[in-house]
C-alpha positions as CSV (number, residue, x, y, z in Angstrom):
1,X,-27.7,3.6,-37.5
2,X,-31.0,4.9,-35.7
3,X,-34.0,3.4,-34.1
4,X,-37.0,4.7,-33.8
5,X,-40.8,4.8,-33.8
6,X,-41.8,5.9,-37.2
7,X,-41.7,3.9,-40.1
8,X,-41.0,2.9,-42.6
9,X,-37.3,3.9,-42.7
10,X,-36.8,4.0,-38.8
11,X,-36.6,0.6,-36.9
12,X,-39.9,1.2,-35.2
13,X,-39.1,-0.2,-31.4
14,X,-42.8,1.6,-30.0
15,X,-45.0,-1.3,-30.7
16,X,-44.0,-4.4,-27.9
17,X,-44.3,-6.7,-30.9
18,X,-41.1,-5.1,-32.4
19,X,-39.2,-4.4,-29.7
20,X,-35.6,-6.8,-30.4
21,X,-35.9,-6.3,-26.7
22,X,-38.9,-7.8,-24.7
23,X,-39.9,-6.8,-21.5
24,X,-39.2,-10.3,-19.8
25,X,-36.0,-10.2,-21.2
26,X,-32.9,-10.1,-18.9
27,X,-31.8,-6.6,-18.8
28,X,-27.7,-7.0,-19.3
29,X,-27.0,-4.3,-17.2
30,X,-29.6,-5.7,-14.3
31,X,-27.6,-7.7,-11.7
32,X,-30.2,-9.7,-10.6
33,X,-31.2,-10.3,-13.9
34,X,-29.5,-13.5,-13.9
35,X,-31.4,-16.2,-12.4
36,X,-28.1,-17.8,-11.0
37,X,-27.5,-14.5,-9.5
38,X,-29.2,-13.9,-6.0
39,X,-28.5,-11.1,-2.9
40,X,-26.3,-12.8,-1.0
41,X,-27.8,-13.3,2.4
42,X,-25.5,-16.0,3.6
43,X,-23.7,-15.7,6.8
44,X,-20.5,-13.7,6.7
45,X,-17.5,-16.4,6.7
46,X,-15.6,-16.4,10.2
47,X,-12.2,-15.0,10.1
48,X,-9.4,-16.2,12.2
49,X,-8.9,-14.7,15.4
50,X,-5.6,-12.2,14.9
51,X,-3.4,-11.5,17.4
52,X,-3.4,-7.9,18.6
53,X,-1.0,-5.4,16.9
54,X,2.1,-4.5,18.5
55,X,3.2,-1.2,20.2
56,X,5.3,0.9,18.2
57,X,7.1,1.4,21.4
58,X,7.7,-2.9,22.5
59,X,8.2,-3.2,18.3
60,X,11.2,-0.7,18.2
61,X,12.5,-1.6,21.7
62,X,13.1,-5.3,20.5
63,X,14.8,-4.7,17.8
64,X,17.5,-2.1,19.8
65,X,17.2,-4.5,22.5
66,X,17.9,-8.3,21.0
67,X,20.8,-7.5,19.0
68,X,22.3,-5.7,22.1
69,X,21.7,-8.8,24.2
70,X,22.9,-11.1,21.2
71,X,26.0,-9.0,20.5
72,X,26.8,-9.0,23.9
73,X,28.1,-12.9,24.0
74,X,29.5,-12.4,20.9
75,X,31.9,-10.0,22.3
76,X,32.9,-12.1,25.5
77,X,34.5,-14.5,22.9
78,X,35.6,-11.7,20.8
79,X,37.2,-10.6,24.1
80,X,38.6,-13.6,25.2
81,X,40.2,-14.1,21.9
82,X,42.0,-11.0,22.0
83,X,42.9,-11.9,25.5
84,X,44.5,-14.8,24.9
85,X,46.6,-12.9,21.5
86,X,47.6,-10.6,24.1
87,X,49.0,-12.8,26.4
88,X,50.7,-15.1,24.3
89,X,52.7,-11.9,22.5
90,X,55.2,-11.7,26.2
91,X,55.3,-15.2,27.0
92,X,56.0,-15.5,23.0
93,X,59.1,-13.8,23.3
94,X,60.3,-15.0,26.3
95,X,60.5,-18.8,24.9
96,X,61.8,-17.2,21.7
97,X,64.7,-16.0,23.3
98,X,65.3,-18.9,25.6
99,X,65.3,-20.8,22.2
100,X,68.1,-18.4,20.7
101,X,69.9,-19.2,23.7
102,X,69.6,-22.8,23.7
103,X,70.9,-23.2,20.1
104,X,73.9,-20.8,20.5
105,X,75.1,-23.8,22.8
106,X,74.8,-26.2,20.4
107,X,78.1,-27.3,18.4
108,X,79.5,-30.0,16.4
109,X,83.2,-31.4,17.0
110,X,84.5,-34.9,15.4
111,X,80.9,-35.3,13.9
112,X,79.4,-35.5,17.1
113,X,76.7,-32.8,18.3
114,X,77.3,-31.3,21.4
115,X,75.2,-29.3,24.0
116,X,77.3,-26.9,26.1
117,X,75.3,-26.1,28.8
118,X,76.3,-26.1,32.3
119,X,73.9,-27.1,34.8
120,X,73.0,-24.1,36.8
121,X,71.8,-22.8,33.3
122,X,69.7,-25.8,33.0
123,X,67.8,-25.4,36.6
124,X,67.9,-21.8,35.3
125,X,66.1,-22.6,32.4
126,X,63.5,-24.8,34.2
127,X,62.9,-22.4,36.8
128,X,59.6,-21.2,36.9
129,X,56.8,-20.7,40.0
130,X,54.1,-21.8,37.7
131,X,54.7,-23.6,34.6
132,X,56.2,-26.5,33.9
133,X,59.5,-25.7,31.2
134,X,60.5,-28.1,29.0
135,X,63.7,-28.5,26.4
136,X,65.3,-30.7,24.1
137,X,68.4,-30.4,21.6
138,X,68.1,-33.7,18.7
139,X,71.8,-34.6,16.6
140,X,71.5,-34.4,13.1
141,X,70.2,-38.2,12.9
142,X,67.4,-37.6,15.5
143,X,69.7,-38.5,18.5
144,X,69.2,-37.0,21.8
145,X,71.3,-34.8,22.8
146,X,69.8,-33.4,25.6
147,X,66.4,-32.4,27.6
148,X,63.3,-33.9,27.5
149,X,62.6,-37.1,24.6
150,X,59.0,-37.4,24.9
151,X,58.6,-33.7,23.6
152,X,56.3,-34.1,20.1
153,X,59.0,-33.5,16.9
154,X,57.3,-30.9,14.7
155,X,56.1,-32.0,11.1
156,X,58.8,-31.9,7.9
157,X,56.5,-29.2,6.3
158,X,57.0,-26.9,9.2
159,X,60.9,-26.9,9.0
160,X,61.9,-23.4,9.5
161,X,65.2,-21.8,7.7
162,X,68.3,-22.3,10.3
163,X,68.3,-19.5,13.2
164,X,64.2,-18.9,12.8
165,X,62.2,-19.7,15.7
166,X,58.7,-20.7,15.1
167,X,56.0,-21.6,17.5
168,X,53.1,-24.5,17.5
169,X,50.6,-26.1,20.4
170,X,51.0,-29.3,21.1
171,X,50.0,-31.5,24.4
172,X,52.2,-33.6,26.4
173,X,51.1,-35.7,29.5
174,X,47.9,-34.3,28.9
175,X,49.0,-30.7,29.2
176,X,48.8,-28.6,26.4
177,X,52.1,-26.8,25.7
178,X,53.1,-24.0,23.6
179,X,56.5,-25.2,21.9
180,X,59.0,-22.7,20.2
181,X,61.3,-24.4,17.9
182,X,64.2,-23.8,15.2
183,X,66.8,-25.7,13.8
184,X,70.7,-25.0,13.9
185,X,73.5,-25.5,11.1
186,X,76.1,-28.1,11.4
187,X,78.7,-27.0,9.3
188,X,81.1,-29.8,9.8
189,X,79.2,-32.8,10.1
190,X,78.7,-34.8,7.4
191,X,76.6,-35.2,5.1
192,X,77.1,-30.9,4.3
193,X,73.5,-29.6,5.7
194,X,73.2,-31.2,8.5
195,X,71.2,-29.6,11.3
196,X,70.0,-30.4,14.8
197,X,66.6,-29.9,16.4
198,X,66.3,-27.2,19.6
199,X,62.6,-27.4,21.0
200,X,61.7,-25.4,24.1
201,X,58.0,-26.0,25.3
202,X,56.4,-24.5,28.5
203,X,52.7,-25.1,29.8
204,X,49.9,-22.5,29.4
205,X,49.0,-21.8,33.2
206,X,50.3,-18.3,33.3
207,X,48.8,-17.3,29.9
208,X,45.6,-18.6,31.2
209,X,45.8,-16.7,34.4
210,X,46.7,-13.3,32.5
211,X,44.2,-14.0,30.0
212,X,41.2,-14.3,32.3
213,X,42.4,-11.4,34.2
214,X,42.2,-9.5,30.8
215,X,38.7,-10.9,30.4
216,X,38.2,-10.0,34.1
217,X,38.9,-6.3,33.6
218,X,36.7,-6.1,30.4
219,X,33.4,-7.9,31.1
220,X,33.0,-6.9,34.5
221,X,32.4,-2.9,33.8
222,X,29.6,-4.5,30.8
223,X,27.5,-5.8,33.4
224,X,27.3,-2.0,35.0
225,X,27.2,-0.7,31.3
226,X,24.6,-3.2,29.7
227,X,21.8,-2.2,32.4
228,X,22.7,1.3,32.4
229,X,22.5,1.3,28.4
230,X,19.0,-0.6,28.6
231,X,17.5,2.1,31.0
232,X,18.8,5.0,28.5
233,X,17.8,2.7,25.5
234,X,14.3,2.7,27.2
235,X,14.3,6.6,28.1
236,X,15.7,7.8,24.5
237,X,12.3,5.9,22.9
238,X,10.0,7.5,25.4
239,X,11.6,11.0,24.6
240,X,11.9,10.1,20.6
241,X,7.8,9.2,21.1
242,X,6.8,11.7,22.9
243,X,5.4,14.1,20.0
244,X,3.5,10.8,19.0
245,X,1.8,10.8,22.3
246,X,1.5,14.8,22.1
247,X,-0.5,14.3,19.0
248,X,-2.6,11.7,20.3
249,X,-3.8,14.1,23.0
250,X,-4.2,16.7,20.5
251,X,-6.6,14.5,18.4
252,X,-8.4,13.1,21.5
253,X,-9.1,16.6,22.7
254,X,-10.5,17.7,19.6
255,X,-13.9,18.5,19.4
256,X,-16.3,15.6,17.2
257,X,-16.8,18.7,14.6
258,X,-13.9,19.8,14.2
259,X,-12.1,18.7,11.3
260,X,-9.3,21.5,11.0
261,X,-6.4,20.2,9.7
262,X,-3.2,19.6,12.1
263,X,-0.7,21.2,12.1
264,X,2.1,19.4,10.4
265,X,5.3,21.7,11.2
266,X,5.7,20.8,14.8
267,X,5.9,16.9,13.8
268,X,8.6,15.2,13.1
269,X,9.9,14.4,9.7
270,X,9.3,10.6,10.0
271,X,5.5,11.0,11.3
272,X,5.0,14.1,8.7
273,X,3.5,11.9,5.9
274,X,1.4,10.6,8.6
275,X,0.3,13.9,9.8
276,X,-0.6,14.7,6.0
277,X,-2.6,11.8,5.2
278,X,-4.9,12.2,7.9
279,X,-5.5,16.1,6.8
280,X,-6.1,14.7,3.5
281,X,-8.2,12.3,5.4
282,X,-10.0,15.2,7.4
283,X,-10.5,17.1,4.4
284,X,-12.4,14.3,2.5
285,X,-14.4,14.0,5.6
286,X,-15.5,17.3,5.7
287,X,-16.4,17.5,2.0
288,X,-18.5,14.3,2.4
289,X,-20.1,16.3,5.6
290,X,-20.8,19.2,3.7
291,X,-22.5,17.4,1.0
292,X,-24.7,15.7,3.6
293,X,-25.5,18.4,5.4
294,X,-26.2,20.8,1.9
295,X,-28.6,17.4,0.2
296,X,-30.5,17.3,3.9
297,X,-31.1,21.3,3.5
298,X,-32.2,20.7,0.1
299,X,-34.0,17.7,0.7
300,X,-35.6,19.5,3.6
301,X,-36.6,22.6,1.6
302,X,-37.7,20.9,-1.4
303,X,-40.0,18.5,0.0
304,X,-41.7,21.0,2.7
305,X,-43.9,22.4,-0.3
306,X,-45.0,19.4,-2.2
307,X,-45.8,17.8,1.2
308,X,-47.9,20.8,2.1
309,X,-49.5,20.6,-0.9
310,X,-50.6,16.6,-0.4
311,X,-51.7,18.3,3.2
312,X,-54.2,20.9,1.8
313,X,-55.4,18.4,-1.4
314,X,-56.5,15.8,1.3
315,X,-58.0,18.0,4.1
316,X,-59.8,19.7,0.8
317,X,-61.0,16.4,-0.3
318,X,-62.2,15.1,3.0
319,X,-64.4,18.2,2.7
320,X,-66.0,17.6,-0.7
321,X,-69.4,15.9,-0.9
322,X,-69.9,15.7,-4.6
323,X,-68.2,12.6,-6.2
324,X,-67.0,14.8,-9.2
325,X,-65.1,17.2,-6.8
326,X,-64.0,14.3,-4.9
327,X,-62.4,12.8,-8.0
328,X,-61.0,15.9,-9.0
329,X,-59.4,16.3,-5.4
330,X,-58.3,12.4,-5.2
331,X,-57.2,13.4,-8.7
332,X,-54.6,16.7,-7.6
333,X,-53.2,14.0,-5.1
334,X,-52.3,11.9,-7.3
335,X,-50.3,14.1,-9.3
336,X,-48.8,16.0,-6.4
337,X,-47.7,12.5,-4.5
338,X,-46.0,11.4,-8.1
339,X,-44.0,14.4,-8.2
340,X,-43.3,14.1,-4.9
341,X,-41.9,10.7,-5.3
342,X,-39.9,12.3,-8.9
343,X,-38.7,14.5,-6.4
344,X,-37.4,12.1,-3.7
345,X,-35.8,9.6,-6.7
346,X,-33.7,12.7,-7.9
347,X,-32.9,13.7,-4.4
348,X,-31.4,10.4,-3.9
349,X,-29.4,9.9,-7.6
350,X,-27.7,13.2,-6.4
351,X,-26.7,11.6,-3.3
352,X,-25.9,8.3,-4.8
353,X,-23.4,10.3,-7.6
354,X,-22.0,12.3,-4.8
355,X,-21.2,9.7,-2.7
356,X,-19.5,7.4,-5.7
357,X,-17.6,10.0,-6.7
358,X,-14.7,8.3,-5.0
359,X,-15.6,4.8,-5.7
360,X,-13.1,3.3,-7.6
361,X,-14.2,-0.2,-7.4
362,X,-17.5,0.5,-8.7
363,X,-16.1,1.2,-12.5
364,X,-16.2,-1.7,-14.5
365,X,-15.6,-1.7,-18.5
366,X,-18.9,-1.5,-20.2
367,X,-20.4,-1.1,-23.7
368,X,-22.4,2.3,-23.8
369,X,-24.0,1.2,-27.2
370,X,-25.9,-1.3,-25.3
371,X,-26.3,0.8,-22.0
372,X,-27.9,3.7,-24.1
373,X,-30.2,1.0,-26.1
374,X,-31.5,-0.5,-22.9
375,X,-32.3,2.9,-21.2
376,X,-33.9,4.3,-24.2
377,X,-36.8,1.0,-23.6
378,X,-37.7,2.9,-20.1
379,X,-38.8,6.1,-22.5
380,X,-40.4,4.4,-25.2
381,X,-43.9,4.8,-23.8
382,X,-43.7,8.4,-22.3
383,X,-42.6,9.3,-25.7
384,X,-45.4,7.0,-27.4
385,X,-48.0,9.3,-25.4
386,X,-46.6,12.6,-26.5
387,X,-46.4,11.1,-30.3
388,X,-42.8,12.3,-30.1
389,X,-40.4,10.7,-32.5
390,X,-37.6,8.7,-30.0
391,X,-34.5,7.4,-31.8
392,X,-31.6,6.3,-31.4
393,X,-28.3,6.7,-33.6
394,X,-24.8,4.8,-33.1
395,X,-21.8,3.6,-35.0
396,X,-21.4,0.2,-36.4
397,X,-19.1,-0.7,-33.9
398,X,-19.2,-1.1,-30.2
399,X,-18.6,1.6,-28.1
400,X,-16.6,0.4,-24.9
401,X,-15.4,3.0,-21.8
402,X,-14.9,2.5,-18.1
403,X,-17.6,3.3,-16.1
404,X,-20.5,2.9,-13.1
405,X,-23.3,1.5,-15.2
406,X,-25.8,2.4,-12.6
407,X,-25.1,6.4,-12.7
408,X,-24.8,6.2,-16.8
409,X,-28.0,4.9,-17.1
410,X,-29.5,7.7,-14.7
411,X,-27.5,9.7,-16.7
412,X,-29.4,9.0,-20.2
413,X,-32.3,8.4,-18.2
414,X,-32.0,12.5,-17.1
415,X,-31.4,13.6,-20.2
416,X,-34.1,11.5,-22.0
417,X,-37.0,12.4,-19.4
418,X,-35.8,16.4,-19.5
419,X,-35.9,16.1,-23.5
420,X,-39.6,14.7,-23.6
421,X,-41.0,17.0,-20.8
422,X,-39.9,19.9,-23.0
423,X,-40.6,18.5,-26.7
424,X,-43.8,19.7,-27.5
425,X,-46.2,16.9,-28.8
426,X,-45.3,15.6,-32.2
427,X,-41.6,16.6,-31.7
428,X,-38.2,15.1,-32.2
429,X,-36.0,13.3,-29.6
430,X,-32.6,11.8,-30.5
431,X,-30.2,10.1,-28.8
432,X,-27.0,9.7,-30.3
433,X,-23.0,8.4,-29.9
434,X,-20.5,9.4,-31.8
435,X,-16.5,7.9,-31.9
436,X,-14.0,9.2,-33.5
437,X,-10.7,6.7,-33.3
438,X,-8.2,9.7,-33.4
439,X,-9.3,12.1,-29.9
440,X,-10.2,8.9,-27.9
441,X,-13.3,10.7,-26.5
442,X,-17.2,9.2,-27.2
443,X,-19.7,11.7,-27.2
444,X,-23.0,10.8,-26.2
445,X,-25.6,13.7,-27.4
446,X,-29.2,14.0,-26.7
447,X,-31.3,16.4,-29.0
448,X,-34.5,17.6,-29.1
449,X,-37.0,20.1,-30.5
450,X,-38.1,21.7,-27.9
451,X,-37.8,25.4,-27.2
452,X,-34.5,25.2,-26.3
453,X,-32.7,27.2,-23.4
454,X,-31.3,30.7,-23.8
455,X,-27.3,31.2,-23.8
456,X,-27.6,32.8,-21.0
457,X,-29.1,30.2,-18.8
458,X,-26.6,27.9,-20.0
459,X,-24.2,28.1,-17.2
460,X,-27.3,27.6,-14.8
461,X,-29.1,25.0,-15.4
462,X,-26.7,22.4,-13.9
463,X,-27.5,24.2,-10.7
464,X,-29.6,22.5,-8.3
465,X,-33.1,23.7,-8.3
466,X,-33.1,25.7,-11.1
467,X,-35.5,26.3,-13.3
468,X,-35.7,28.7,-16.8
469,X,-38.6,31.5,-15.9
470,X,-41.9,30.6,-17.8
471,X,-41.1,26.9,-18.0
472,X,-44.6,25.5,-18.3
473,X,-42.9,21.8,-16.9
474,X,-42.8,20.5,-13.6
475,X,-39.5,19.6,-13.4
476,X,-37.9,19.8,-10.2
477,X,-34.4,21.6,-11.2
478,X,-32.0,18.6,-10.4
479,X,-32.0,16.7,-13.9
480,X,-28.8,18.2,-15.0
481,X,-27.6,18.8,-12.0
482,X,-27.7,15.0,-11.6
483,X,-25.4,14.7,-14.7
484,X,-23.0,17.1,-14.1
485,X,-22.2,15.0,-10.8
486,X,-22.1,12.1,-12.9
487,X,-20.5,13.5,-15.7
488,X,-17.4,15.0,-13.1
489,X,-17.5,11.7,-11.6
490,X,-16.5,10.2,-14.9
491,X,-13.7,12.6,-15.6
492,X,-15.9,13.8,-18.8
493,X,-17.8,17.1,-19.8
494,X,-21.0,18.3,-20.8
495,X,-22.1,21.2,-22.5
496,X,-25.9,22.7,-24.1
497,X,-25.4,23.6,-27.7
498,X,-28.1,24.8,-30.6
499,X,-30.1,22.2,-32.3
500,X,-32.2,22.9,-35.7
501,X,-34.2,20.7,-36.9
502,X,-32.9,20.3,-40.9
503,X,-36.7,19.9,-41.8
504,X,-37.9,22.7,-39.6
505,X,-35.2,25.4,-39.1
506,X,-37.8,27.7,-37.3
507,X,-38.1,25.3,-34.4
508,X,-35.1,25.7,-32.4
509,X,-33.9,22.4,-30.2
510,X,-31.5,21.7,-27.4
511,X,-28.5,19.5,-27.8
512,X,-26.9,18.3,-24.6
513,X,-23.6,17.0,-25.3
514,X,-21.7,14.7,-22.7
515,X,-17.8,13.8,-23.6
516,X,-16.6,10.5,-22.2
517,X,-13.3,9.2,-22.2
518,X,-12.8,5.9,-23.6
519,X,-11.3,2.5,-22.3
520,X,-7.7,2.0,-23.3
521,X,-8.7,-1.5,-24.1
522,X,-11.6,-3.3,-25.6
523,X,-13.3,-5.6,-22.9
524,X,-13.6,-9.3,-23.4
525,X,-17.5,-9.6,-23.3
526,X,-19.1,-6.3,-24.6
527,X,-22.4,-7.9,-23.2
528,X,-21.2,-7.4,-19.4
């Protein structure tokens, strides 16, 4: 489909009455266009105070620091447990074997059980400087037969096989007790299985006394070890941080213009990344410099001579005294300050696509049908008053990509204004997109009939400033320059090509061809 002025088989859109597109109407790619949408000029919302950022230093030290301190409790009970395992295993034994000995007296005669034991054995039994010993020897029906009644009878599911001594902790007048218990065989009392009961039990005064001097001999070297581990705790992290404060030294010493990158060898491994990011960082920042510095030297260059110009118009018009020269002068100025102000509006599009080039929140999905339709209205009466024929071709389908609609439309805008300034009057100018489902590219091409630019030139006129010898326009050179950066910034391409006119083959055109990749998906509202 095209659009253009001449009818009748071209949608004429020159004449205001025509135009599907009003002036007063909303431009869809205008955000203030909306009458619900507005600058904001509110007052920035108030965010919550934050606390400050830790140290790396206090951060790290914590976490070495609170599970030392935690663990450290945890390993007195550890210790005391093992303390008191190590000082039951002796007295253990001993109670063990005064058990044995105790039930090798036992003996049954006329059904009776008997306990042989004279008495110097039993004070030798009970004799002991610290604990209280305790004993007792129970017939096969639960009778006394000898030592101590009120000693606690051990449970039926603990009965041990005849001649095994077992132990259990038990409490008697208060005390607790550590009992050691087995049961011997009764061969001749009747009923066959009979056995009697041998308990010897002893308080826990002497474990408890070799247990805490266990604990003693443990604990007491920890609280010369703990403060000694948190002083070399404290001077391992001041070494292990030290290249970190080396490079901050390095970086605060730095000159304000020097962005060198660092070296990255001498850091360590874990801060290396670091170290990397910020030369990434550095280098970004010097690119961004440079293209400051080079669009001030340009800007500076480029403007001295038009100023000059303005300069020298005005003096020589404060100096006429006819009214015809005087018009003439005011006339010059007129021109000179609107190319001037061409001048500054390009200088600033370059700067603007150089400094989005890294913008990725400024892409949004967009339909370029309607982007190329609404900047073609801006050209509509430039081309009117060079009678050139301004159309517009697309395909029957929308055309969506992601994109910065702002440096897309001074994209087309570029290549629409270079295309008219070198048509000659009564000329050709089309703008046209072209999709093809299978390479996922759109093409947008603008063609012309102008005299067209020679093959060598080609690879130069995207430079800044430049301008094909014997160019009768006033251009300022930065048109294409303009859309290469935009063209880069959209990860497309753009070449110049021949264009001849079907109708007239001897007039020889310009095609500027701009590849754009597509979006993967169509957006929801291909009016946004």
């Amino acid at each position: 489909m095209r659009l253009s002025f001449r009818p009748p088989h071209r949608a004429t859109l020159a004449d205001p009455d025509a135009s599907p597109h009003p002036a007063d109407a909303a431009d869809p790619f205008d955000p203030y266009a909306d009458p619900f949408v507005r600058p904001g000029f509110g007052a920035p919302l108030e965010r919550e105070a934050e606390p400050p950022p830790r140290s790396l230093f206090g951060e790290i030290l914590d976490w070495m620091l609170a599970p030392l301190l935690l663990l450290w409790p945890m390993s007195i009970a550890v210790t005391y447990l093992v303390a008191k395992s190590i000082a039951n295993g002796p007295f253990d034994r001993a109670l063990e074997t005064n058990t044995y000995v105790l039930a090798q007296q036992v003996h049954s005669d006329r059904g009776q059980v008997t306990l042989a034991l004279p008495m110097p054995a039993r004070d030798l039994l009970r004799a002991d400087a610290t604990d209280n010993i305790y004993f007792q020897v129970l017939g096969a029906k639960g009778e006394l037969v000898g030592g101590t009644a009120e000693l606690p009878l051990p449970h039926e599911d603990d009965r041990p096989q005849p001649g095994v001594v077992q132990f259990r902790d038990e409490t008697l007048g208060g005390n607790d007790i550590r009992v050691a218990f087995t049961y011997v065989d009764l061969p001749r009392m009747t009923p066959p299985g009979s056995m009697a009961l041998v308990q010897v039990a002893e308080t826990l005064d002497k474990r408890s006394q070799l247990a805490n001097e266990i604990i003693k001999g443990v604990i007491l070297p920890q609280f010369v070890i703990l403060p000694l581990a948190i002083v070399l705790v404290w001077f391992g992290l001041s070494r292990g941080l030290a290249p970190l404060h080396a490079l901050q030294e390095h970086i605060r010493a730095r000159r304000p213009d020097d962005l060198s990158p660092l070296e990255a060898r001498q850091a360590p491994p874990e801060i290396a990344p670091l170290v990397n990011s910020l030369n990434d960082l550095l280098g970004r920042l010097e690119q961004n410099m440079k293209l400051q510095q080079r669009f001030i030297a340009d800007a500076a260059h480029q403007l001295k001579t038009p100023l000059a110009g303005l300069r020298m118009q005005a003096e020589l018009a404060l100096r006429q005294t006819s009214p015809d020269e005087l018009r003439r002068s005011l006339s010059q100025i007129a021109v000179s300050s609107e190319q001037a102000a061409r001048l500054v509006n390009q200088l600033l599009a370059l700067a603007r696509a150089e400094n989005s080039a890294n913008d990725a929140a400024a892409f949004t999905p967009l339909n370029l049908s309607l982007l190329a339709r609404s900047a073609m209205q801006d050209w509509f009466q430039a081309a009117f008053a060079k009678r050139i024929d301004l159309g517009f071709e697309e395909p029957p389908f929308p055309v969506h990509l992601s994109g910065q609609p702002v440096m897309l439309r001074e994209l087309l805008n570029n290549l629409i204004d270079n295309a008219i300034r070198y048509t000659p009057a009564g000329g050709k100018v089309t703008v046209r997109l072209r999709h093809e489902a299978s390479d996922g590219f759109v093409h947008l091409e603008v063609e012309d009939t102008g005299p067209g630019i020679p093959v060598a030139e080609r690879p130069r006129v995207f430079e800044r400033f430049y301008r094909i010898l014997g160019s009768d326009s006033d251009g300022s050179g930065l048109g294409l320059a303009i859309v290469r950066e935009i063209v880069q910034i959209h990860r497309g391409d753009v070449s110049v090509l021949d264009h001849v006119d079907a109708q007239h083959p001897e007039a020889t055109g310009t095609l500027i061809r701009v590849t754009l990749p597509l979006a993967e998906a169509p957006i929801e509202n291909p009016h946004a």
